[in-house]
ROKE-765985 format. One record per atom (N, C-alpha, C, O): x, y, z; atom name. Coordinates in pm, 1 decimal. Atoms other than C-alpha are relative to their C-alpha. Example, Ala and Ser with C-alpha at 12.3 -4.5 7.8 and 13.67 -1.06 7.14 Angstrom:
2
> u	v	w	a
> 89.0	-119.0	0.0	N $
> 1230.0	-450.0	780.0	CA $
> 90.0	120.0	0.0	C $
> 193.6	118.1	66.5	O $
> -82.0	-119.0	-6.0	N $
> 1367.0	-106.0	714.0	CA $
> -77.0	109.0	73.0	C $
> -26.1	219.8	89.9	O $
This chain:
85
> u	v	w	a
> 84.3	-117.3	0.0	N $
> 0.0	0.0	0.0	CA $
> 88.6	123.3	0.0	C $
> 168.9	169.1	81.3	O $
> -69.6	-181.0	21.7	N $
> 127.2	331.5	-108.5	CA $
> 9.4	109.4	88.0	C $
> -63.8	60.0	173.7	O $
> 4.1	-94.4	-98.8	N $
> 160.1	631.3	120.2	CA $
> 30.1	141.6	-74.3	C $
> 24.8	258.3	-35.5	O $
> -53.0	-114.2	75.0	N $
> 276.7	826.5	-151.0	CA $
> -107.1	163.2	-9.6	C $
> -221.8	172.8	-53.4	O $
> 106.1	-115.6	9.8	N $
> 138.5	1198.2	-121.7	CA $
> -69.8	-14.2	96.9	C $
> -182.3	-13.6	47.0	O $
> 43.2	4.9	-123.2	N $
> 13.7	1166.9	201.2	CA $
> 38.2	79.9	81.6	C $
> 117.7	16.8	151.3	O $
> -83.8	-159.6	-110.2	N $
> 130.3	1493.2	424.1	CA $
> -90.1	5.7	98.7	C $
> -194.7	69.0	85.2	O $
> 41.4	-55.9	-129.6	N $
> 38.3	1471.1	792.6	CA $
> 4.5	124.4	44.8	C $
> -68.4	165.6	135.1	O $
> 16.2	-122.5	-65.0	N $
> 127.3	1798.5	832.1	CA $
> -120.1	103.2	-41.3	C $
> -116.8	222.8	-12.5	O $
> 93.2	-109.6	50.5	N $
> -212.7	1936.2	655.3	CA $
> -86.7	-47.9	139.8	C $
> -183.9	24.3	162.4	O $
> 130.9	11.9	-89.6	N $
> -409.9	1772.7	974.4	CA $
> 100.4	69.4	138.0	C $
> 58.6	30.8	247.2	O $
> -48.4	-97.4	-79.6	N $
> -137.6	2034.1	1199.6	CA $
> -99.3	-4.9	74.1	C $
> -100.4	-96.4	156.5	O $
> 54.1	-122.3	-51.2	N $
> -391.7	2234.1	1321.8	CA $
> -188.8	-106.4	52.1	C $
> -280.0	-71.2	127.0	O $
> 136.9	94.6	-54.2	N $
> -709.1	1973.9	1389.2	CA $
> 25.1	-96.5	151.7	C $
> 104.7	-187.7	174.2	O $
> 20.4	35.9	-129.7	N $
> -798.3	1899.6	1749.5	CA $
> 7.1	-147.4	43.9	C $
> 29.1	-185.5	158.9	O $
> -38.7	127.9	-14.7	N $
> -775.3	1543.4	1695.1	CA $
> 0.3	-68.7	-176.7	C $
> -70.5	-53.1	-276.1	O $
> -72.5	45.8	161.7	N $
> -577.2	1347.0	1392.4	CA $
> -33.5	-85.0	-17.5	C $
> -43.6	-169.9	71.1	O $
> 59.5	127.5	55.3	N $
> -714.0	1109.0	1161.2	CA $
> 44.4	-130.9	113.5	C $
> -28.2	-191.6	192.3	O $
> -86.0	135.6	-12.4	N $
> -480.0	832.1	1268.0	CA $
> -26.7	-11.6	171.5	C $
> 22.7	-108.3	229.4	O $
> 44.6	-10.2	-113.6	N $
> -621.8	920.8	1622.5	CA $
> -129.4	-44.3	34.6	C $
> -165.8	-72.4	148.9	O $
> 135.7	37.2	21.5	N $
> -980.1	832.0	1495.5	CA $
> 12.7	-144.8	-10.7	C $
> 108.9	-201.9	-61.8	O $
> -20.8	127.6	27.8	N $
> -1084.4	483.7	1525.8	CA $
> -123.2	8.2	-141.6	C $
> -195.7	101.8	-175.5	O $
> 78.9	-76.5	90.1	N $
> -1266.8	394.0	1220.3	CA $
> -132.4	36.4	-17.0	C $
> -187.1	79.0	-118.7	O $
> 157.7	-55.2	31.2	N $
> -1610.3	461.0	1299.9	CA $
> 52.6	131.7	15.2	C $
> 59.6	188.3	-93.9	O $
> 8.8	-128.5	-27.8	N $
> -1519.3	804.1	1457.8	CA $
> 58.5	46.9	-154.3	C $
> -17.4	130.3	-203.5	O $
> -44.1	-73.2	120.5	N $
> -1316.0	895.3	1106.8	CA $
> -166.4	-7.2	-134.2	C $
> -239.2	84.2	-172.7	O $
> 170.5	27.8	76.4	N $
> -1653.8	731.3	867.9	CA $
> -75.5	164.8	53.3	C $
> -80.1	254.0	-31.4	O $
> 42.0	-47.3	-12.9	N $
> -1834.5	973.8	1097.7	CA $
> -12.6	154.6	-46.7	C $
> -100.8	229.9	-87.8	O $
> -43.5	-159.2	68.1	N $
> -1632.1	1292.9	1019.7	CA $
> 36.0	42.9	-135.4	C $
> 66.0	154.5	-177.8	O $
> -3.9	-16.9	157.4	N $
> -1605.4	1194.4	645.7	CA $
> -106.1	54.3	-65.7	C $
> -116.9	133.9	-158.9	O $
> 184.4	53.5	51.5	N $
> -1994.3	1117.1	617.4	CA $
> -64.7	216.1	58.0	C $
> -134.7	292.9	-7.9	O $
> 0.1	-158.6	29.6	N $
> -1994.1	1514.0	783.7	CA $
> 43.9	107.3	-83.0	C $
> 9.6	223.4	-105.3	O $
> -106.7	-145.0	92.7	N $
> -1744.6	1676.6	565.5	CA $
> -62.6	20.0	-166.4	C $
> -83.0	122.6	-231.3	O $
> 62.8	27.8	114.0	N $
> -1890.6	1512.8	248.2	CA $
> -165.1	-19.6	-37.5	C $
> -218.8	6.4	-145.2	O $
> 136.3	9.5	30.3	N $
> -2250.1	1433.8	293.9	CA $
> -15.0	-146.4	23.5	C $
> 92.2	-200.5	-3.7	O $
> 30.0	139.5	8.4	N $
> -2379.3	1066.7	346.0	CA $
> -66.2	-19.7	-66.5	C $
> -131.6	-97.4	3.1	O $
> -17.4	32.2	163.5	N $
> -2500.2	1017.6	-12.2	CA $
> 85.9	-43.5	-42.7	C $
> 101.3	-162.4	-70.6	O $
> -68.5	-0.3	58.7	N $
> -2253.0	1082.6	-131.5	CA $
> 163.7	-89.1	6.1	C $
> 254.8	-116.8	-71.9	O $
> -129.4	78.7	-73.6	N $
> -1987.7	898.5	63.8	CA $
> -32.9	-164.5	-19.9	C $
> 49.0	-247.0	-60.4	O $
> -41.9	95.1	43.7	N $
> -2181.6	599.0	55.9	CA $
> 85.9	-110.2	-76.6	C $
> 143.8	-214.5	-46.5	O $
> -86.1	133.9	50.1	N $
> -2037.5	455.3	-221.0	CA $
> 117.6	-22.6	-5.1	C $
> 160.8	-121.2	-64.8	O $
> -137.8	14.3	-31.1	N $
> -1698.5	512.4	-128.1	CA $
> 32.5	-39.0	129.7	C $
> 134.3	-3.2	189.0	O $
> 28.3	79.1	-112.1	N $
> -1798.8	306.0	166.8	CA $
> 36.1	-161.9	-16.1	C $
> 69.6	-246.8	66.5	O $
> 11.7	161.2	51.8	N $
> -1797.4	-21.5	-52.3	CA $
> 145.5	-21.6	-87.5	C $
> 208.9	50.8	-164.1	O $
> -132.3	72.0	42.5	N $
> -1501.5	-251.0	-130.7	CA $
> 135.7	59.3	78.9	C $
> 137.6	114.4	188.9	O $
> -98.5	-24.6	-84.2	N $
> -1162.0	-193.3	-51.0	CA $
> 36.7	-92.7	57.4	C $
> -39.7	-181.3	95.8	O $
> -90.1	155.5	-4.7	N $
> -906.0	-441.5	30.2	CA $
> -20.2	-35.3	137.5	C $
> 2.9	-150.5	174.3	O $
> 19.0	35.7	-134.3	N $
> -984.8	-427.6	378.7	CA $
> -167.7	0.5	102.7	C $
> -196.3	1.2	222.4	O $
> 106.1	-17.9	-44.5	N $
> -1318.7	-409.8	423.0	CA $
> -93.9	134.9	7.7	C $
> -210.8	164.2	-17.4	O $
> 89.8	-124.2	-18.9	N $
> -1400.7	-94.7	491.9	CA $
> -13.1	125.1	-113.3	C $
> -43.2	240.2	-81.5	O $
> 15.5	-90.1	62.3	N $
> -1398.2	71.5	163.9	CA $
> 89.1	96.8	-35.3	C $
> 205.7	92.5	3.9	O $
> -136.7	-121.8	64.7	N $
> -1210.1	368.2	1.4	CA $
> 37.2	83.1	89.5	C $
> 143.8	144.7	90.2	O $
> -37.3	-102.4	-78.2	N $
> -1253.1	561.0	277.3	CA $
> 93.2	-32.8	123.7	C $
> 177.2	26.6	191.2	O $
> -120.1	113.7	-106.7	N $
> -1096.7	291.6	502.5	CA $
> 154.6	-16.5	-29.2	C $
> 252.8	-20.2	45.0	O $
> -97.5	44.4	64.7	N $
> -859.8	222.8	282.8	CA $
> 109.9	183.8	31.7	C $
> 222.9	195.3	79.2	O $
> -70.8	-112.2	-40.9	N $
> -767.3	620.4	309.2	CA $
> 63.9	8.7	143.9	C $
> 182.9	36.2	159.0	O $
> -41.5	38.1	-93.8	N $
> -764.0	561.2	671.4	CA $
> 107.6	-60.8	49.5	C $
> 190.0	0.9	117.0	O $
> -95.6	96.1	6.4	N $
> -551.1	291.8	689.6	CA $
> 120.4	57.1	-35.4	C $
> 212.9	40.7	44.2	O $
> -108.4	-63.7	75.1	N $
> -297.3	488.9	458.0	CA $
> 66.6	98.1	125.6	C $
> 175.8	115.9	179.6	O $
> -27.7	-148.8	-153.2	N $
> -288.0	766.5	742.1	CA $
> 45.4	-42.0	110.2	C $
> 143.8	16.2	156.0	O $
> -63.1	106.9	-119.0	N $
> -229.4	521.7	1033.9	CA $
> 134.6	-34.9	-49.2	C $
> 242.4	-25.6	9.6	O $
> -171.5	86.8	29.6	N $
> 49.0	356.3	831.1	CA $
> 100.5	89.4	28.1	C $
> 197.8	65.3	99.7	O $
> -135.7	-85.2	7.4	N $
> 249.5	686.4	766.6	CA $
> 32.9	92.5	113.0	C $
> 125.3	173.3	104.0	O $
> 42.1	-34.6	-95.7	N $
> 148.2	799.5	1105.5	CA $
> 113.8	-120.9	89.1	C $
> 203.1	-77.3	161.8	O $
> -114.0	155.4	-57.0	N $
> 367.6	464.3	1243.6	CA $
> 101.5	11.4	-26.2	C $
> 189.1	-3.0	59.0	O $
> -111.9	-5.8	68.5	N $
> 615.0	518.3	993.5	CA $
> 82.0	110.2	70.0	C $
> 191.1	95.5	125.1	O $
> -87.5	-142.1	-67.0	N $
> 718.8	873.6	1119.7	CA $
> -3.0	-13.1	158.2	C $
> 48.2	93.5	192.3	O $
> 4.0	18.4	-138.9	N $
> 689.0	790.3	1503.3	CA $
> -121.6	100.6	37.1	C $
> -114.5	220.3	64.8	O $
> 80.4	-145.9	-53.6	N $
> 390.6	965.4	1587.4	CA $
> -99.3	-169.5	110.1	C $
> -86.4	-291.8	106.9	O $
> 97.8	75.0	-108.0	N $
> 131.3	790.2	1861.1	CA $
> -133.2	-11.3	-91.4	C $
> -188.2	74.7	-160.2	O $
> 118.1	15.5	40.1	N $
> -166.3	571.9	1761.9	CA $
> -74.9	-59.9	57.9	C $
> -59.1	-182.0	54.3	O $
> 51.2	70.9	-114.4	N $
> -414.4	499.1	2018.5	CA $
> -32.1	-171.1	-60.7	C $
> -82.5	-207.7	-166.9	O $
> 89.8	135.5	30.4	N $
> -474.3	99.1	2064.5	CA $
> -137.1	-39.1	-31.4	C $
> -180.1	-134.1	-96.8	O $
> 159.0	14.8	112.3	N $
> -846.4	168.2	2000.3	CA $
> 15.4	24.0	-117.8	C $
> -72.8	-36.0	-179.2	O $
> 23.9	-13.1	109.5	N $
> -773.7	275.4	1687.8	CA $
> 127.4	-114.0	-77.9	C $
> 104.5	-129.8	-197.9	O $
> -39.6	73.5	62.2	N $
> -489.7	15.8	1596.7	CA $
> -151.6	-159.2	-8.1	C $
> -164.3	-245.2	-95.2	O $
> 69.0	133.4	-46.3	N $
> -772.3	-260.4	1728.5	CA $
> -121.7	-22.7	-152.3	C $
> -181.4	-129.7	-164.6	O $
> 72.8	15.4	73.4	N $
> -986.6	-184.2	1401.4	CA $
> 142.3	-44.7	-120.6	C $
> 93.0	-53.2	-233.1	O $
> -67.1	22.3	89.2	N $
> -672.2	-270.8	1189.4	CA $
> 150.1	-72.7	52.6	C $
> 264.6	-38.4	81.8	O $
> -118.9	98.5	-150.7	N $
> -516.6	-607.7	1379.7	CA $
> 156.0	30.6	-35.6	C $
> 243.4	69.5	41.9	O $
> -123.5	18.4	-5.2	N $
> -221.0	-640.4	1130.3	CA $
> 84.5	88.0	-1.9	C $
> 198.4	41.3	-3.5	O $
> -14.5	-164.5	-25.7	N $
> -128.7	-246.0	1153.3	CA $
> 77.7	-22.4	132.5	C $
> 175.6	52.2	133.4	O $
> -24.6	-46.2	-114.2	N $
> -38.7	-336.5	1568.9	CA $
> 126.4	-38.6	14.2	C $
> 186.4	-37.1	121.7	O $
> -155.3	54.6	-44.3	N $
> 300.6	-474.3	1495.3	CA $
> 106.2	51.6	-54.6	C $
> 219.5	5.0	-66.2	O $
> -61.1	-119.1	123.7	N $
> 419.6	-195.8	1281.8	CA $
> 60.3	106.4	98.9	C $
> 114.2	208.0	55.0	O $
């Protein structure tokens, strides 16, 4: 999975960081930012279950690991093989 183009530093300034969201709480603040229509269908498929938007998720956790940053165990617990990273 790619990470490419991924810049943590645009979520600076937000009170709490993706990779801090487990993934319902992130779904939740997508399904606000975008609309839940419209998000649905970028809800479906995705290599991991949870869709494109998961799959974005996921991406954010990884490079979030990669650079040493903290990722609560509730939110590794939605993405088992992520906890050994």
């Amino acid at each position: 999975m790619s990470n490419v183009g991924i810049n943590l530093q645009q979520y600076a300034n937000d009170p709490i960081k993706p990779w801090e969201m487990t993934y319902k709480q992130w779904l939740k603040a997508a399904r606000e930012l975008f609309g839940k229509c419209w998000l649905v269908a970028f809800e479906i498929g995705g290599t991991d279950g949870h869709g494109v938007v998961g799959e974005h998720h996921r991406k954010l956790i990884c490079k979030a690991l990669k650079e040493g940053l903290t990722v609560p165990p509730e939110v590794l617990k939605d993405y088992p093989d992520l906890q050994s990273k």
